[in-house]
C-alpha positions as CSV (number, residue, x, y, z in Angstrom):
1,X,-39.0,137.6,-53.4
2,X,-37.2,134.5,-54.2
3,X,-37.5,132.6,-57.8
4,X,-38.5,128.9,-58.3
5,X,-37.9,127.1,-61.4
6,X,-37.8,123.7,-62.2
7,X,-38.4,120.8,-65.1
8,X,-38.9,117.1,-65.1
9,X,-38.6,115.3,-68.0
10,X,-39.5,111.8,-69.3
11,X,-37.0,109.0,-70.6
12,X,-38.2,110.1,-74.5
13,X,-37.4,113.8,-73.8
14,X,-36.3,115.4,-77.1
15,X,-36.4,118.9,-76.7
16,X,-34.3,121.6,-76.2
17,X,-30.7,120.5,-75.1
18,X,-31.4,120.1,-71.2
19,X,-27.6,122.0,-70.2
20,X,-29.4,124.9,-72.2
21,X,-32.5,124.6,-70.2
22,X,-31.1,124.9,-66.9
23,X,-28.7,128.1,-67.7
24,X,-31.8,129.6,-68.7
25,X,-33.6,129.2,-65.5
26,X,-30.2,129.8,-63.6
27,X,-30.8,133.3,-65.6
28,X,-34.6,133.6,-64.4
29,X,-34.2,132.8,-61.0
30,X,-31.1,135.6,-60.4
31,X,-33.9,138.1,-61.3
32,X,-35.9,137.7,-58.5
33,X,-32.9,136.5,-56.2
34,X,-29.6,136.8,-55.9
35,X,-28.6,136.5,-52.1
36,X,-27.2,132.5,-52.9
37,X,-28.6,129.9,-55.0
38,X,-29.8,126.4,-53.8
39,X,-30.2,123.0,-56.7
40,X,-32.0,120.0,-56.3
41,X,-31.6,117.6,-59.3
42,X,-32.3,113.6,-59.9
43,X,-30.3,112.4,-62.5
44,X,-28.8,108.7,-63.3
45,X,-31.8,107.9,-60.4
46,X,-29.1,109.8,-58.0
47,X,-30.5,112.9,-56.6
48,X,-27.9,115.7,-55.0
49,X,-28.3,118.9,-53.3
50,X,-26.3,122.5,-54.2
51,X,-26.3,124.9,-51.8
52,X,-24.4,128.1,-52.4
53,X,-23.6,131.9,-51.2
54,X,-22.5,132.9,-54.5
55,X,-24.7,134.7,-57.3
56,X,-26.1,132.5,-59.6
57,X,-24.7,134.2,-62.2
58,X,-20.9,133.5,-60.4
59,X,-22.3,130.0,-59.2
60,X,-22.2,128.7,-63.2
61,X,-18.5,129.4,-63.4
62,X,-18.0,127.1,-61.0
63,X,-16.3,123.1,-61.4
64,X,-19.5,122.1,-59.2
65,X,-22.3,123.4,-61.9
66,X,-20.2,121.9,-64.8
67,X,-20.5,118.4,-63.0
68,X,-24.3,119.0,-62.6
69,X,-24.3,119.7,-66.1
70,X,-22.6,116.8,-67.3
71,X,-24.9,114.4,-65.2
72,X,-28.0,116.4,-66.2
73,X,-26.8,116.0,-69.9
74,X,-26.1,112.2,-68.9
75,X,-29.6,111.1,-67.6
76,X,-32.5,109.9,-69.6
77,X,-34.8,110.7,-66.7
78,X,-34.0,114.6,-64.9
79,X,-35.6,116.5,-62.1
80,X,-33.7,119.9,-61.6
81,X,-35.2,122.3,-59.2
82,X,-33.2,126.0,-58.7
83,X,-34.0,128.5,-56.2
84,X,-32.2,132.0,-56.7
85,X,-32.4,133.5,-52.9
86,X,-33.5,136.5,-51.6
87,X,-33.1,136.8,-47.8
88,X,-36.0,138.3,-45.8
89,X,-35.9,136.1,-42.3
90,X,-33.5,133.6,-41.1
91,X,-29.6,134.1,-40.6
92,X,-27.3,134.2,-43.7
93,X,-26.1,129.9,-43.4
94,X,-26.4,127.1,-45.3
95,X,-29.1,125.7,-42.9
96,X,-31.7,128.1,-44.2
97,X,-30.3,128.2,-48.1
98,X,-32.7,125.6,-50.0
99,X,-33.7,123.5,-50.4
100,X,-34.8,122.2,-47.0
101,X,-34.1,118.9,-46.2
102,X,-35.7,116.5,-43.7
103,X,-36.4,112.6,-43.8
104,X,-36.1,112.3,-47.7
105,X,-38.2,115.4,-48.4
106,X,-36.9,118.4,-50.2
107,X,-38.2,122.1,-50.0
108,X,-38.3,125.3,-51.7
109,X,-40.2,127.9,-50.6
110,X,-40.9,131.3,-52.0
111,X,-42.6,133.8,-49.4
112,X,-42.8,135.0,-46.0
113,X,-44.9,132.6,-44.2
114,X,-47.1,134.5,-41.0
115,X,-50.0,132.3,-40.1
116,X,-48.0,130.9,-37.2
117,X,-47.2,131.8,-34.2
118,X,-43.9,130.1,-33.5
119,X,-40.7,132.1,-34.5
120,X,-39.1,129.0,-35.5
121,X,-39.2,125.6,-36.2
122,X,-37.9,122.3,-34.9
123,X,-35.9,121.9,-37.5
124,X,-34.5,125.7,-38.4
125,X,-34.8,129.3,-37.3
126,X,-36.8,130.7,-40.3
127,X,-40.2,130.7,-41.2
128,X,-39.6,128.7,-45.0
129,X,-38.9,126.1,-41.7
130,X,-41.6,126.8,-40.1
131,X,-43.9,126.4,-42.6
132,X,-42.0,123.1,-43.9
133,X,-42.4,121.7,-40.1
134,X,-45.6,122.1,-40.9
135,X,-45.9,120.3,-44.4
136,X,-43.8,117.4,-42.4
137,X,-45.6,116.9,-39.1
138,X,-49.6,117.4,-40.5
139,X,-50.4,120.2,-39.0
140,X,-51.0,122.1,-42.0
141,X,-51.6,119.9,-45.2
142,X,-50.8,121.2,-48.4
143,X,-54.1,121.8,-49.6
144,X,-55.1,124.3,-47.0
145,X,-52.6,126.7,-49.2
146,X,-55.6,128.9,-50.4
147,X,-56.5,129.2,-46.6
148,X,-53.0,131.3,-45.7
149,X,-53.4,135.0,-44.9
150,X,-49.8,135.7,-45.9
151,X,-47.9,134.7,-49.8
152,X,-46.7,131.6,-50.1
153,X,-45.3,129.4,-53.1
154,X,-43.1,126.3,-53.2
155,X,-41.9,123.0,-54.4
156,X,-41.9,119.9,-52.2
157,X,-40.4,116.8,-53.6
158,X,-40.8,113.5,-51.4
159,X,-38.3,111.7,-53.1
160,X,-39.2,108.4,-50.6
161,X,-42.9,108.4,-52.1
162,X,-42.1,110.1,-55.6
163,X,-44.2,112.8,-55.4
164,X,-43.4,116.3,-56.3
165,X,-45.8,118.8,-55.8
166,X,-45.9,122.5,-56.2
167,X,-48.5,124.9,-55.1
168,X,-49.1,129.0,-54.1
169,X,-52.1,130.8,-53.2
170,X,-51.1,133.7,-55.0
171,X,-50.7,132.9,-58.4
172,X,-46.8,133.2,-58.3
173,X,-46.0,129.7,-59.8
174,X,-46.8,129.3,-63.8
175,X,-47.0,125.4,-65.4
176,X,-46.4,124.0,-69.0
177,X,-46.2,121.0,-70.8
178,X,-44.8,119.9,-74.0
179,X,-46.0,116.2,-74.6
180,X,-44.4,116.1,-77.9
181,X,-41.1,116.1,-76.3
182,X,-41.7,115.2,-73.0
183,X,-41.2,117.9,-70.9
184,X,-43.3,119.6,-67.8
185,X,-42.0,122.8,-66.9
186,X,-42.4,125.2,-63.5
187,X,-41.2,128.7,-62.5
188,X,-42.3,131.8,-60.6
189,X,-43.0,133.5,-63.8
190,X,-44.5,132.2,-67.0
191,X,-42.2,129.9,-68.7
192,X,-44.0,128.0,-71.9
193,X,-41.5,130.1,-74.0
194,X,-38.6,128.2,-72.8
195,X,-40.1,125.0,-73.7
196,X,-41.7,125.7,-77.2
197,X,-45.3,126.2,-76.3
198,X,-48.0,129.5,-75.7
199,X,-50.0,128.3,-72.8
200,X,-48.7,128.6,-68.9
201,X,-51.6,127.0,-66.5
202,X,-51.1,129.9,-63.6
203,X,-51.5,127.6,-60.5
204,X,-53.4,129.0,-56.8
205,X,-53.8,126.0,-55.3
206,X,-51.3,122.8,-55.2
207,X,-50.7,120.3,-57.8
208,X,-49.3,116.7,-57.6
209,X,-46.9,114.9,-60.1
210,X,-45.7,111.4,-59.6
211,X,-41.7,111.4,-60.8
212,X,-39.0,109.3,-61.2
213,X,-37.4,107.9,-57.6
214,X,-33.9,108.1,-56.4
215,X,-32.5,105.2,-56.2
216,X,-29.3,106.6,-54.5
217,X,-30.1,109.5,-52.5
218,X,-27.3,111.6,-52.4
219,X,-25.1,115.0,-51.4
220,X,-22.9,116.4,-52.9
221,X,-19.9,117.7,-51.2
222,X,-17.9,119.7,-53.1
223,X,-18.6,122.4,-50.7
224,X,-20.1,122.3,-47.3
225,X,-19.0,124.7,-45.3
226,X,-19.0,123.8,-41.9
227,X,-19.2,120.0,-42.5
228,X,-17.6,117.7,-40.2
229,X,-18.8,114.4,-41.5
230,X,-15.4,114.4,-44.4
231,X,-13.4,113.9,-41.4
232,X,-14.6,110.6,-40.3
233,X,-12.1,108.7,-42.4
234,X,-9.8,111.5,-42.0
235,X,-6.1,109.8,-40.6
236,X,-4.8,111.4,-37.8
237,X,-1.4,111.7,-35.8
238,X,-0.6,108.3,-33.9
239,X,0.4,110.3,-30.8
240,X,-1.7,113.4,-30.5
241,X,-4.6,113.3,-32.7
242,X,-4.1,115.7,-34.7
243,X,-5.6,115.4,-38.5
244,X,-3.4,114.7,-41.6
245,X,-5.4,117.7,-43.1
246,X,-3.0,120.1,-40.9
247,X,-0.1,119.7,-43.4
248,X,1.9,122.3,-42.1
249,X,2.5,119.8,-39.0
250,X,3.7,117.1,-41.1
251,X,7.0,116.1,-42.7
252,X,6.9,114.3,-46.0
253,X,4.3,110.7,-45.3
254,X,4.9,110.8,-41.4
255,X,2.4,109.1,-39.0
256,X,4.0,111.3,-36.2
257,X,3.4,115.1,-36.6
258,X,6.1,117.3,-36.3
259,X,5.7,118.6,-32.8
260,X,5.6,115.0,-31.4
261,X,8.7,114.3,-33.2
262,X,10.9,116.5,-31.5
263,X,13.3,114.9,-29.2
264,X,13.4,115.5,-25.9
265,X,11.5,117.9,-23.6
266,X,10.4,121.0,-25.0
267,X,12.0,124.5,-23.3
268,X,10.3,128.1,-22.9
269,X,12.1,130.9,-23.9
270,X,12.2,131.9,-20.1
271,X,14.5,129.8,-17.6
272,X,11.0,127.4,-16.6
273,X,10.9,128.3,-12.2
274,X,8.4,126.7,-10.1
275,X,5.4,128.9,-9.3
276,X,6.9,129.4,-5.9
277,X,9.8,131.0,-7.8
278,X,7.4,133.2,-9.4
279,X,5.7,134.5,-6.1
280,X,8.3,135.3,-4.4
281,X,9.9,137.3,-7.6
282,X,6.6,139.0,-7.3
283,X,6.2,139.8,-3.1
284,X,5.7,143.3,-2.3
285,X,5.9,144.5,-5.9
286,X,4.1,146.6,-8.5
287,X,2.9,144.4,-11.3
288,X,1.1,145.5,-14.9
289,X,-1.0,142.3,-16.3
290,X,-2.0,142.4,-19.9
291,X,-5.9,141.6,-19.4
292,X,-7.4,140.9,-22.3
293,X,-10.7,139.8,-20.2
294,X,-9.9,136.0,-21.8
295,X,-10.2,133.2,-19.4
296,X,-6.4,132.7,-19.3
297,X,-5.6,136.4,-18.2
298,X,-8.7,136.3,-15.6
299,X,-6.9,133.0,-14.0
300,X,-3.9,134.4,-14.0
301,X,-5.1,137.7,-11.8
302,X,-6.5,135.5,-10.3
303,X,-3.7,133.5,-9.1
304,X,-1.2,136.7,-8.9
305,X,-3.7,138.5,-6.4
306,X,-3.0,135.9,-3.7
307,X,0.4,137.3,-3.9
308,X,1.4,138.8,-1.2
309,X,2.1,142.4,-0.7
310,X,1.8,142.5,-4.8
311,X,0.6,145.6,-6.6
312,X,-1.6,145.0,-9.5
313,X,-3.0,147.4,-12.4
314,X,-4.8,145.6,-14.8
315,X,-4.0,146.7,-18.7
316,X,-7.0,146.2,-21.1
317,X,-6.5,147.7,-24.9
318,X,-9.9,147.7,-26.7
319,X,-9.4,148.1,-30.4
320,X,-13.1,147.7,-31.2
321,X,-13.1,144.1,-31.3
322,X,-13.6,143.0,-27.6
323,X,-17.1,141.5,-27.5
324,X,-19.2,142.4,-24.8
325,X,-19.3,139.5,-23.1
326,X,-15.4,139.8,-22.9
327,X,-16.0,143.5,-21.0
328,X,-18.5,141.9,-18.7
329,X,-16.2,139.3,-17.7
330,X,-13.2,141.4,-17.2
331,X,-15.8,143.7,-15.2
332,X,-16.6,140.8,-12.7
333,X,-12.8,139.7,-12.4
334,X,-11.3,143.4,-11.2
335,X,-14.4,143.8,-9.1
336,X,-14.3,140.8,-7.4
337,X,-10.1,141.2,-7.1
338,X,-10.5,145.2,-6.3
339,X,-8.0,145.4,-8.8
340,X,-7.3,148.6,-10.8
341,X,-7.8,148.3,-14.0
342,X,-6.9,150.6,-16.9
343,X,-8.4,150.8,-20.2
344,X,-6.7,152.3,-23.3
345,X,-8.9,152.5,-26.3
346,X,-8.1,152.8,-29.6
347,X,-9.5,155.4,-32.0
348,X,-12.4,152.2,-32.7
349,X,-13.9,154.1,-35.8
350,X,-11.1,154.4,-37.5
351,X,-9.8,150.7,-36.5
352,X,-13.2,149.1,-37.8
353,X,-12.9,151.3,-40.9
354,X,-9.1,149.7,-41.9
355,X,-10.7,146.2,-40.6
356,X,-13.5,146.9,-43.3
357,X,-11.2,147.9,-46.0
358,X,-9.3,144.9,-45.6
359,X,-12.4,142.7,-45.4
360,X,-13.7,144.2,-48.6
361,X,-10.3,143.6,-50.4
362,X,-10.1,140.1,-49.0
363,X,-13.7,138.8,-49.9
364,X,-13.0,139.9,-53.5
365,X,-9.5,138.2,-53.8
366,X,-9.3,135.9,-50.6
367,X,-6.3,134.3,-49.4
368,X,-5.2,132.0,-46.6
369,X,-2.0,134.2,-46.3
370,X,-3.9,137.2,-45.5
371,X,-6.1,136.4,-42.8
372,X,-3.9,137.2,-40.3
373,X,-4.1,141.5,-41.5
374,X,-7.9,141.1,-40.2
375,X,-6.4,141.0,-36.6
376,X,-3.4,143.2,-36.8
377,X,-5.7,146.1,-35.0
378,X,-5.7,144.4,-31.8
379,X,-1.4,143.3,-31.4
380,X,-0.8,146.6,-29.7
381,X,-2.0,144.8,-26.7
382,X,2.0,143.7,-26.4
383,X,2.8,147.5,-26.3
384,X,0.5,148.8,-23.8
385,X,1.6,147.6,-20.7
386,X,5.0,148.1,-21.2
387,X,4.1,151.9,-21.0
388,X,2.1,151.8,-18.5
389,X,4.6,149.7,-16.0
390,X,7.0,152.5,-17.2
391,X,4.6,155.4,-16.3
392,X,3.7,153.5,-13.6
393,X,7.2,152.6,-12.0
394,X,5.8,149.2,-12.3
395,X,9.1,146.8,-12.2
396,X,7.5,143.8,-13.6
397,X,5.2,143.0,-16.5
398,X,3.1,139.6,-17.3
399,X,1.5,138.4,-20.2
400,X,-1.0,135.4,-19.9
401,X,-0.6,133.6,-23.0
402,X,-1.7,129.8,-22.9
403,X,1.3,127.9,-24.1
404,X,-0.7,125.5,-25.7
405,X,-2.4,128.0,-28.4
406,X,0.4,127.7,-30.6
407,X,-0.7,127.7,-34.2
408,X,2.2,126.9,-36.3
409,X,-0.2,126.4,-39.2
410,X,-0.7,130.5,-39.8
411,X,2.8,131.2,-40.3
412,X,2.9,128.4,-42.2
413,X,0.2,129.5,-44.6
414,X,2.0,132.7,-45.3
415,X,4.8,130.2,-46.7
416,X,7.1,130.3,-43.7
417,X,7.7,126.5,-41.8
418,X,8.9,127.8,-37.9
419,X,11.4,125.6,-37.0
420,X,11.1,127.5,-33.4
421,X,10.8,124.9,-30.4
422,X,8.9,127.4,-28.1
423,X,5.7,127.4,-26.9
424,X,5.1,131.0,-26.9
425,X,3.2,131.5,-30.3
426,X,5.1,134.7,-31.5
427,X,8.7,133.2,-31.1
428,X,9.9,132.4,-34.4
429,X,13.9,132.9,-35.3
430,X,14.8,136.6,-37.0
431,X,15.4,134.9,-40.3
432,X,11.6,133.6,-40.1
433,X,10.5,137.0,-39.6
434,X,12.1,138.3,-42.5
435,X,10.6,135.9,-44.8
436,X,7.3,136.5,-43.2
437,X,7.6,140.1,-44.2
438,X,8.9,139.3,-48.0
439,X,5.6,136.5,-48.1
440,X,3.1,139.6,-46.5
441,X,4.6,142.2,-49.2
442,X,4.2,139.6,-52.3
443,X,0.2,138.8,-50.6
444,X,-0.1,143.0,-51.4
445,X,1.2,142.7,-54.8
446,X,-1.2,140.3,-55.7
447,X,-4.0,142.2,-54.3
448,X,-3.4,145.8,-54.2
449,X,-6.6,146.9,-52.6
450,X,-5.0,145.5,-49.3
451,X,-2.6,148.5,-49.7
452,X,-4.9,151.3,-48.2
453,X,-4.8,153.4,-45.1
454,X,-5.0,150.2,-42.7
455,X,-1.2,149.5,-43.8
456,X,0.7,151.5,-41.2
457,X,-1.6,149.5,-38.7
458,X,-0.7,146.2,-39.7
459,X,3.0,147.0,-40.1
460,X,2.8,148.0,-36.1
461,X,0.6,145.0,-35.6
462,X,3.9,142.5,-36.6
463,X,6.0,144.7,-34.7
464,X,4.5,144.8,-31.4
465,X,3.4,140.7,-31.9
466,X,7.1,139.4,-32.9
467,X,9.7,141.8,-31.3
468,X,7.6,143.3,-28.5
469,X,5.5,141.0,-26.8
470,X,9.2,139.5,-25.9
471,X,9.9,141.5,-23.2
472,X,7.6,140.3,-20.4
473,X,7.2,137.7,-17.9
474,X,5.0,134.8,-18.9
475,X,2.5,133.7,-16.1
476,X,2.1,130.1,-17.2
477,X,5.7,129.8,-18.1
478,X,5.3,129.0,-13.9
479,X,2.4,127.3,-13.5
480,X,1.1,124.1,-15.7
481,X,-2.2,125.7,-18.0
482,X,-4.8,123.3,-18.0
483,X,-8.2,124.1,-19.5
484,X,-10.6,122.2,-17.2
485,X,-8.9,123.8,-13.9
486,X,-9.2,127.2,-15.5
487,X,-12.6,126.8,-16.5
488,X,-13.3,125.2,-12.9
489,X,-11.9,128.1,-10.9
490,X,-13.2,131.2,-13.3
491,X,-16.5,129.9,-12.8
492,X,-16.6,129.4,-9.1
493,X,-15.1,132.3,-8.2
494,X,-16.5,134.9,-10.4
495,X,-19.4,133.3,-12.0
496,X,-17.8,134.1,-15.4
497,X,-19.8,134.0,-18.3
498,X,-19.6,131.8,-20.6
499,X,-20.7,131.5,-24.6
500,X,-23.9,130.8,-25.4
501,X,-23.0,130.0,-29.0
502,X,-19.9,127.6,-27.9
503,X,-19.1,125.2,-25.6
504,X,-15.6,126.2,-25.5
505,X,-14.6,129.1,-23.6
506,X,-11.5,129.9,-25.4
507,X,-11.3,133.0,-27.5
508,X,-15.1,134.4,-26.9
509,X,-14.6,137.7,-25.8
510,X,-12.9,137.9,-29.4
511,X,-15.2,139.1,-31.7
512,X,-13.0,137.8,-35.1
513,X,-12.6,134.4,-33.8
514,X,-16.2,132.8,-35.7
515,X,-14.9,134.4,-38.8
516,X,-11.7,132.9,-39.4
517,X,-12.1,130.0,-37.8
518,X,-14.8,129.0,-39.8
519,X,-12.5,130.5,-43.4
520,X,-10.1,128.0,-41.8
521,X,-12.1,125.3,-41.3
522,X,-13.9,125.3,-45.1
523,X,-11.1,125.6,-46.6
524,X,-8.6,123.5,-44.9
525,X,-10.6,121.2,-43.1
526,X,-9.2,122.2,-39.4
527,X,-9.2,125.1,-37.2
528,X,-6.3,126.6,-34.4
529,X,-9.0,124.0,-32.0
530,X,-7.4,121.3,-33.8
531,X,-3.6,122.8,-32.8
532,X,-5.4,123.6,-28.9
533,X,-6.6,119.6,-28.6
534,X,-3.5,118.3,-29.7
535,X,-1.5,120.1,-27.5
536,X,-3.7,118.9,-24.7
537,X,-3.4,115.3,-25.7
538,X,0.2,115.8,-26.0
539,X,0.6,117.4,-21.9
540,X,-1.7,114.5,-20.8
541,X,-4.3,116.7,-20.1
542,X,-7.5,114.8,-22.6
543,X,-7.3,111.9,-24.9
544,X,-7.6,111.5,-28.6
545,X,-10.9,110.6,-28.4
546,X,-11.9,113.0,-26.2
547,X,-10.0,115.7,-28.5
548,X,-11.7,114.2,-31.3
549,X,-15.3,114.3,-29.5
550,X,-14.2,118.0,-28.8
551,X,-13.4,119.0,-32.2
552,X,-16.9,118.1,-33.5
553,X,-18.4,121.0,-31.3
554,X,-15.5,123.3,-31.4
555,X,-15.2,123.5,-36.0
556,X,-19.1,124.0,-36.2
557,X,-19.8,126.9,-38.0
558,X,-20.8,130.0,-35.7
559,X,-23.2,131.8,-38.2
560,X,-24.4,134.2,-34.8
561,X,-20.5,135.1,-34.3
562,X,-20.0,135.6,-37.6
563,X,-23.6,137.9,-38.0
564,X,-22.1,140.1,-34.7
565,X,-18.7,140.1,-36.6
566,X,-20.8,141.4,-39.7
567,X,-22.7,144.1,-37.9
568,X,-19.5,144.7,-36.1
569,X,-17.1,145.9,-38.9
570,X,-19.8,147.0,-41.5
571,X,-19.8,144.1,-44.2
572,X,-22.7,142.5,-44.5
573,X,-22.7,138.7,-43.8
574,X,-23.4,137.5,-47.0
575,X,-20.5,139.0,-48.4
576,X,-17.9,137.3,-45.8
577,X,-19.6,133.6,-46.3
578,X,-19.0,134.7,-50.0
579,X,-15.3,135.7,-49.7
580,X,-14.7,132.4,-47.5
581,X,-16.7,129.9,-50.2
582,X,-14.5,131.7,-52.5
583,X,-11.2,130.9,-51.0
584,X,-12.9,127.0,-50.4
585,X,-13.6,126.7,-53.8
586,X,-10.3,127.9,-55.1
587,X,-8.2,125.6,-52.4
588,X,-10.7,122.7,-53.8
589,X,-9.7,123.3,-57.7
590,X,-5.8,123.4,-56.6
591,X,-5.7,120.0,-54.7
């Protein structure tokens, strides 16, 4: 199971040099664990927390360890605690990496605690939290330890009272001293060797050490993925809201984002026609609506059915990444409609597999550029209707795209600034395109493993997104979107089911949406929510601090989404919260 090391040394230490001390037990604790690692260490009477999804053994080539190092090396007084993890309850998040943290205490916990009933506790879903709930709200006391039926070992520093203490009831936590030079030493294994002496005290019970205080407690934020509190003191556009972080949005030192700065009012690509326009185009014809089963698409059949004399089939393409919560929606909607409602499904096996290679390729080299490939399965939605109204003798087709989703940022990231006005989000100008392709091709050059089997898929995917999805009618191109009226009308009229992971009801029946949102949102510091709320405040639809409110809610990390996502396409979590700390930790070295 997991590894526990630590030392604490006194303000005469004059041992071994302590840099050297800690890549040693960095080394012991990757033995026994190696699903993330998780510091605690108290030096210059400032204590600060690591937490990481890395190995340890990929964690010490990191800027963040050398800066421990260097205040470790600083300090005449240290506490360093290190956990290597090995996962055995408890989602793959930062929440359950160590240690555990609640009202000044800190804990590490090495075991599967049983002697409870309760699958979780206040505090966290795993039973190291369970058991620390315990510690905390004296239930259990510490010295009950020997009394546990299942194996339990840990280290609980109260850094309020200065009080360390470490215990197991299985033997699995080894003590030395060296009084000569100052040093008390702790670890999972016997560990006298690392600190010059033969005798390890193998502890079943508990044992207490008073220790230096913290005089500063502290965090440090190097990475925290998922963290909203950096943004407090973030600036922000003067007219929408949106964060200086999006700096695809901005020109040069601007207080005014770039959409806001445009003059004038902003045109669709389509001649804008009132919705009455729109119904009577519509009277007494046959009509294929792209359905994806998102709320947008079920207000828009909505809307359409009321039509009359209109003809509706319903086009849904499943490319192995509609979640099932999106196919019970879209169930209710054509029910409740009696609409017909056709389903084309890709060959999912082999779309998950080119999903996975991609993935794996990605985690090992990530790149904002790229992220974009992990969704280029699902863009022959554009194409599918369009055969269908043609099999069909269907005269009209209509998309349902929300005109506010527009998420100028992606392009951006591939190194191509749109300088298109629209609101539809695939419009950009030819010359954009080609650039877009030239910037895609380089991405594959600099990591070939991207090149595999998935490529014909993802060339398709651009085709059918920025030529296709052109030729179509746009629903809300006619009628004014606006989120709470959608919401309002999808839930009173078909009881339409909404996330229980989110508040927001956009994107969930879209499986991919946790993960890149969240590779986004740790790496950047803002998410295509942050493009949505803007937009809002821009139509007069919220204000900026109700956007802002939003946006606390909407950016926090979705580990559930992101564990479906997992199970979904056949990588395991771990290695995706790897692959996105990877691309964090690179953007933070380049700024």
């Amino acid at each position: 199971m997991c590894g526990i090391y630590g030392f604490f040394t006194e303000a005469n230490y004059s041992g071994t040099k302590k840099s050297e001390l800690v890549k040693s037990l960095i080394s012991e604790v990757e033995k026994r664990g190696s699903d993330g690692i998780g510091i605690l260490h108290v030096s210059n009477s400032v204590l600060s927390t690591h937490k990481s999804f890395l190995k340890p053994s990929e964690f010490v080539k990191t800027d963040e360890f050398e800066k421990i190092l260097e205040d470790i090396e600083s300090s005449t007084e240290t506490i360093f605690i290190v956990q290597g993890r090995l996962s055995t309850s408890g989602s793959v998040s930062l929440e359950n990496q160590h240690p555990l943290n609640l009202d000044e205490s800190y804990f590490f916990h090495n075991g599967i605690f049983l002697d409870d009933k309760e699958d979780s506790g206040k505090f966290g879903p795993s039973d190291s939290w369970v058991l620390f709930d315990r510690f905390m709200d004296k239930s259990l006391t510490p010295d009950s330890i020997l009394n546990m039926e299942s194996e339990n070992s840990y280290a609980l520093l109260d850094a309020r009272n200065r009080k360390l203490q470490i215990g197991s009831n299985t033997g699995s936590m080894f003590l030395a001293d060296n009084d000569q030079s100052g040093i008390s030493i702790f670890g999972s294994e016997p560990v006298s060797r690392l600190i010059g002496v033969k005798i390890d005290e193998q502890l079943r019970g508990t044992k207490d050490f008073k220790i230096l205080g913290a005089k500063q407690p502290s965090k440090f934020t190097d990475f925290e993925m998922g963290n909203n509190s950096f943004r407090k003191n973030e600036k922000y556009c003067e007219n929408c809201g949106l964060t200086k972080l999006a700096f695809t949005h901005f020109s040069n030192d601007k207080d005014i984002c770039n959409r806001c700065s445009y003059s004038g009012t902003e045109v669709n690509v389509s001649i804008l026609e009132k919705k009455e326009n729109l119904y009577r185009l519509l009277e007494n014809s046959k009509v294929v609506v792209g359905f994806s089963g998102g709320r947008d698409s079920s207000y828009a059949l909505l809307q359409l059915s009321k039509i009359p004399g209109i003809e509706i089939i319903a086009v849904s393409y499943d490319w192995g990444g509609v979640t099932d919560l999106g196919r019970r929606n879209q169930s209710r909607v054509c029910g409740k409609l009696k609409i017909e409602h056709v389903w084309i499904s890709a060959d999912i096996e082999k779309k998950r597999r080119n999903v996975q290679k991609n993935l794996l390729a990605w985690i090992q080299k990530p790149s904002l550029a790229t992220i974009p490939l992990m969704l280029a399965g699902d863009k022959a939605m554009w194409r599918y209707p369009l055969q269908i109204a043609k099999k069909r003798q269907a005269k009209y087709v209509v998309y349902c795209t929300n005109p506010l989703e527009r998420t100028d940022f992606k392009v951006a990231l591939a190194g191509v600034k749109s300088k298109s006005n629209s609101t539809r989000p695939q419009v950009v100008a030819n010359i954009e395109r080609i650039q877009l392709m030239a910037m895609y091709a380089l991405e594959l050059l600099r990591n070939p493993r991207l090149l595999n089997s998935s490529l014909l898929d993802s060339l398709l995917g651009f085709k059918y997104y920025f030529f296709d999805s052109a030729k179509n009618i746009q629903y809300f191109d006619y009628e004014e979107w606006n989120e709470a009226k959608v919401n309002a009308a999808l839930k009173s009229e078909f009881g339409w089911e909404f996330s229980k992971n989110k508040k927001s009801s956009w994107r969930i029946g879209d499986i991919t949406t946790p993960f890149y949102n969240m590779a986004y949102f740790s790496s950047l510091g803002f998410t295509e929510f942050d493009t949505l709320r803007a937009n809002q405040v821009r139509a007069g639809h919220i204000k900026i601090s109700e956007a802002l409110e939003y946006l606390v809610e909407d950016n926090s990390p979705d580990y559930q989404g992101i564990r479906d996502y997992s199970e979904c396409m056949g990588v395991p979590q771990l290695s995706l919260m790897r692959g996105i700390e990877r691309l964090t930790r690179r953007r933070s070295m380049n700024k």
